[in-house]
N, C-alpha and C positions, 0 to 999 in steps of 0.2 A: 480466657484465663484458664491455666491448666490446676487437674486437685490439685488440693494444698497434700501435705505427705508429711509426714511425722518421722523424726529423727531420736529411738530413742536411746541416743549416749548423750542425753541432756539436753538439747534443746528442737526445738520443732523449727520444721523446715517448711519456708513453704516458695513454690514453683511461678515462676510470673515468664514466662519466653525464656529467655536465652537466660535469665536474670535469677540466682538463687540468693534466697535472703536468712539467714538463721536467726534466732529470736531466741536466746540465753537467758534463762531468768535465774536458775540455780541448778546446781547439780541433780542428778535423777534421785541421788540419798535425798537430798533436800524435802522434794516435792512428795515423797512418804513422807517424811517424818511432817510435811505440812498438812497433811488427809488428803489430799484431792479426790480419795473414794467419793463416791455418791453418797454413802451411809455413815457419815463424820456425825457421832452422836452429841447432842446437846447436852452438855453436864447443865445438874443440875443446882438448885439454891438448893440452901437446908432449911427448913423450919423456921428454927429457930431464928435466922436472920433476917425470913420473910416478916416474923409476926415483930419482928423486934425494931425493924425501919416503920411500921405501919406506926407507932406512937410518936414519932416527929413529922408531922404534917406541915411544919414548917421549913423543914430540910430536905424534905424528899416528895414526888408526885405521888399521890395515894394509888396504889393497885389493889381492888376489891373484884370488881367483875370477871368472868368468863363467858364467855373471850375475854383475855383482857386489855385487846386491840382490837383494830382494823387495820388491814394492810392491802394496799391496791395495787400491783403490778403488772407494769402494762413495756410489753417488749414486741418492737417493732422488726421480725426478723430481717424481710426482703426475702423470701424463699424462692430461693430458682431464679433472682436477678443474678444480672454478673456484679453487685455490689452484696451478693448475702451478707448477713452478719453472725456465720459461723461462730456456732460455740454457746449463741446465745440461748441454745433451747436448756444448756447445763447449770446456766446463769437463772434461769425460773426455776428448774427443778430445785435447785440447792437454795432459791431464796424461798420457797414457800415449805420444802421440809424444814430451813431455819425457823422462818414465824411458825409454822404451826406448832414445833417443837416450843417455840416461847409461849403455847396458848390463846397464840391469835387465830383471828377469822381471815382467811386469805383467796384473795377474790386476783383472777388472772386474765388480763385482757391482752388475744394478740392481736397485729397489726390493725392500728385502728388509725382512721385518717386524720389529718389535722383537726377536723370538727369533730369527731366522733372522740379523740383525745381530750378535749377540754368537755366535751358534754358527760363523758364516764368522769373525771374527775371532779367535777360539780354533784352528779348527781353522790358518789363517794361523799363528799365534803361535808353535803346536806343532812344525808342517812348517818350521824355516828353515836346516839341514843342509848346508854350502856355502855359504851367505849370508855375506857379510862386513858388510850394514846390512840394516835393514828401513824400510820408509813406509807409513802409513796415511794415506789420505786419505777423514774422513768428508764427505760434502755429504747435506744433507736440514735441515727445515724442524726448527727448532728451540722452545725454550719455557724460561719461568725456571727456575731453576735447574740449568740443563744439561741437557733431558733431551733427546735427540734423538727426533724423530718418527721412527717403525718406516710404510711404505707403508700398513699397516692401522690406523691410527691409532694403535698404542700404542709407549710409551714406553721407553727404554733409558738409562740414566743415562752420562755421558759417562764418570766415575769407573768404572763397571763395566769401560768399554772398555777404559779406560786401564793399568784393574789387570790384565786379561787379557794385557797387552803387555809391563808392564811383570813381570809373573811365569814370564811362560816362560821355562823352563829352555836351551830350542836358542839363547834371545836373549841369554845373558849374556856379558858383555862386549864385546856388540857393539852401534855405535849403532842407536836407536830411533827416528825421526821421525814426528810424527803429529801430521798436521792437520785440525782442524774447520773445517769454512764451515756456517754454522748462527747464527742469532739466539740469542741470550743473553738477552733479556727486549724489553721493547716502548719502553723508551728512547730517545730521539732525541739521540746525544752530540754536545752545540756546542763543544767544548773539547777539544785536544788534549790526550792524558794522556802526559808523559813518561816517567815510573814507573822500572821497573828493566829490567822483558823483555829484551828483547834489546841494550840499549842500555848495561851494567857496563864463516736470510734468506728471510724473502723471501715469508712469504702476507699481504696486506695490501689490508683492504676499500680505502682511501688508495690506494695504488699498487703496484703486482707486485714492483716494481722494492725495494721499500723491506725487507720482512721476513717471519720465518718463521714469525712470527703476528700476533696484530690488533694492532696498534700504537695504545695506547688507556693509553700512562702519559705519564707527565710527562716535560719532556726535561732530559736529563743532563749536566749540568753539569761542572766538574771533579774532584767526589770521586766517590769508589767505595763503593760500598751494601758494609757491612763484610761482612753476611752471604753474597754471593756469593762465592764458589770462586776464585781467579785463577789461571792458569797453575801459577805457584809453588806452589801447594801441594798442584797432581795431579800434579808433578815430584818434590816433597819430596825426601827423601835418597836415591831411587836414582838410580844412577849413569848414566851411558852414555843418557839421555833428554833428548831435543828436543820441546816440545809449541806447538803455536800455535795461536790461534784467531783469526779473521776479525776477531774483534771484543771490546771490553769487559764482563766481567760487568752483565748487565741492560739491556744494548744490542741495538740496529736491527742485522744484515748487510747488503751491497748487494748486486746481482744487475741486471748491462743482461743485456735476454730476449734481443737478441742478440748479444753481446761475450761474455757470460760474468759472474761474477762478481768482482768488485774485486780481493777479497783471491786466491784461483787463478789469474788472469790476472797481476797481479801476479808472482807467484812462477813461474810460466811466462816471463816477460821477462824477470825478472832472472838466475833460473837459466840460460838457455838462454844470457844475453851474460855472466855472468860465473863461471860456475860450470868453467871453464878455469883460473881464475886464483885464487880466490878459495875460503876453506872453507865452511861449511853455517852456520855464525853468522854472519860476514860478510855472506854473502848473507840472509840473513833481516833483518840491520837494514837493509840497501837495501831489501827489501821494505818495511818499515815506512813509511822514508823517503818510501819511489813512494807510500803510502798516503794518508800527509801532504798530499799535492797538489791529494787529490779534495777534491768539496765538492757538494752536492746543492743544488739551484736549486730549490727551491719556495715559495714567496710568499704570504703570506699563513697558514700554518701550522706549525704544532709543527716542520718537518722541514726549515723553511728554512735552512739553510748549515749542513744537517747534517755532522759528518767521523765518518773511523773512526781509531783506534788499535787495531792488532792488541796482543793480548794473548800472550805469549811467556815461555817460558823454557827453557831448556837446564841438563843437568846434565852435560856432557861432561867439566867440570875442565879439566887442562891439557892436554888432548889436543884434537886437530882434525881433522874429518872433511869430507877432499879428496872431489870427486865424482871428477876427472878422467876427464869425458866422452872416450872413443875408449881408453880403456887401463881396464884388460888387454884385450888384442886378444885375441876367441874361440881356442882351441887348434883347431887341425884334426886330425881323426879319421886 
């Protein structure tokens, strides 16, 4: 596979043999006036709004501690295979200057194997003592049925992870956030799915940029393959859980090698401008929305004006969990 190369009158180019494939998401205005710098600062809460949510304990999840999370992110690169998954070191970077700027504690694991993945998220699950929320954020190359790729090629079922998070005892009653960036199947979705979620990647012979395995099915239309897993029912009836994935059961993730990927850059812009004002499902259907816009430019193929739909659900009920970036201000010693 030859570099990928960068086109910049708008969109990024990347080289596969004989085969050039351009990948369109918005004009070059666009993507300033979106930040894509490294240095996109975290507005923050005011005061007064912080101390004023804290007297409805029935409406909202209390935030007292600092830290006033835990955030575990675990990015599986592939460095130096011919399946890399470029882009993804800008996808850590910008997810741990986000939490830390929200006041979390942020803990960063790379390529770790399928066993070493579910043993760092257990042992995360165990330790959250003081925490007032948790965040998971998996990235690594995916496959049908959810299973995520482990650096040594084997596999870890998304469910496994989810039940590890969703069964710790230090995490009850407190919110859960956990999100996959990861291919779901080799699908090419042309049809936006409105569904329920939120709204009540990447190895690929084709292009780098496309998915997290060989994209070699049919493309996906508006219904949903019954037998795939959605959101909703690794959420089912426990409580206090927010889960997202990049994308629709049996579907392509995106990934530019150097922006980052769609769906984390995403949630890095939106979090960082509205997450002052705004709760954790709020901000998650703007994510969606910002999703809505993309649309992949390749001509002549399965993946021509491909889009994504993140797939989502929350089980918070009637309560709401504020980030309020800059509160609680750290206690001094």
């Amino acid at each position: 596979m030859e570099t990928p190369g960068i086109m910049l009158s708008g969109g990024t180019q990347i080289f596969h043999g004989p085969v050039t494939i351009n990948i369109y998401k918005r004009s070059t205005k666009d993507r300033v006036s979106d930040g894509c710098d490294y240095n996109r600062p975290v507005k923050r809460a005011k005061s007064a709004d912080f101390y004023a949510h804290a007297k409805y304990t029935d409406k909202f999840y209390q935030i007292s501690n600092y830290p006033k999370g835990r955030v575990l992110i675990v990015n599986n690169e592939f460095k130096d295979e011919h399946d890399e998954r470029q882009g993804s070191g800008k996808d850590v970077f910008d997810m741990r200057h986000l939490w830390s700027n929200m006041g979390c504690g942020v803990t960063v694991e790379n390529d770790l194997s399928a066993s070493k993945l579910l043993e760092r998220v257990q042992e995360f699950a165990t330790h959250q003592e003081g925490s007032d929320f948790c965040v998971v954020i998996i990235m690594s190359h995916g496959r049908e049925d959810d299973l995520i790729v482990g650096s040594e090629r084997g596999e870890v079922e998304v469910r496994s992870v989810v039940e590890l998070i969703k069964s710790s005892k230090s995490l009850e009653g407190k919110p859960k956030l956990i999100f996959f960036q990861m291919c779901r199947g080799s699908n090419a979705q042309k049809m936006h799915l409105d569904g329920e979620g939120f709204d009540t990647d990447e190895s690929s012979w084709i292009n780098q940029m496309l998915c997290d395995l060989l994209p070699n099915g049919k493309v996906f239309g508006s219904e949903q393959p019954e037998a795939d897993a959605t959101a909703e029912q690794y959420v089912g009836p426990t409580p206090d859980v927010m889960l997202a994935f990049s994308t629709q059961p049996g579907c392509v993730s995106f990934r530019d090698p150097t922006e980052g990927s769609w769906f984390i850059q995403s949630i890095r812009k939106v979090f960082a401008d509205k997450a002052a004002k705004h709760d954790v499902e709020t901000l998650m259907r703007v994510v969606k929305n910002d999703l809505r816009k993309k649309e992949v430019y390749m001509p002549g193929t399965d993946y021509d004006k491909a889009v994504v739909t993140m797939d989502g659900r929350s089980s918070f009920g009637k309560k709401r969990l504020m980030l309020f970036p800059g509160f609680p201000k750290p206690q001094k010693e």
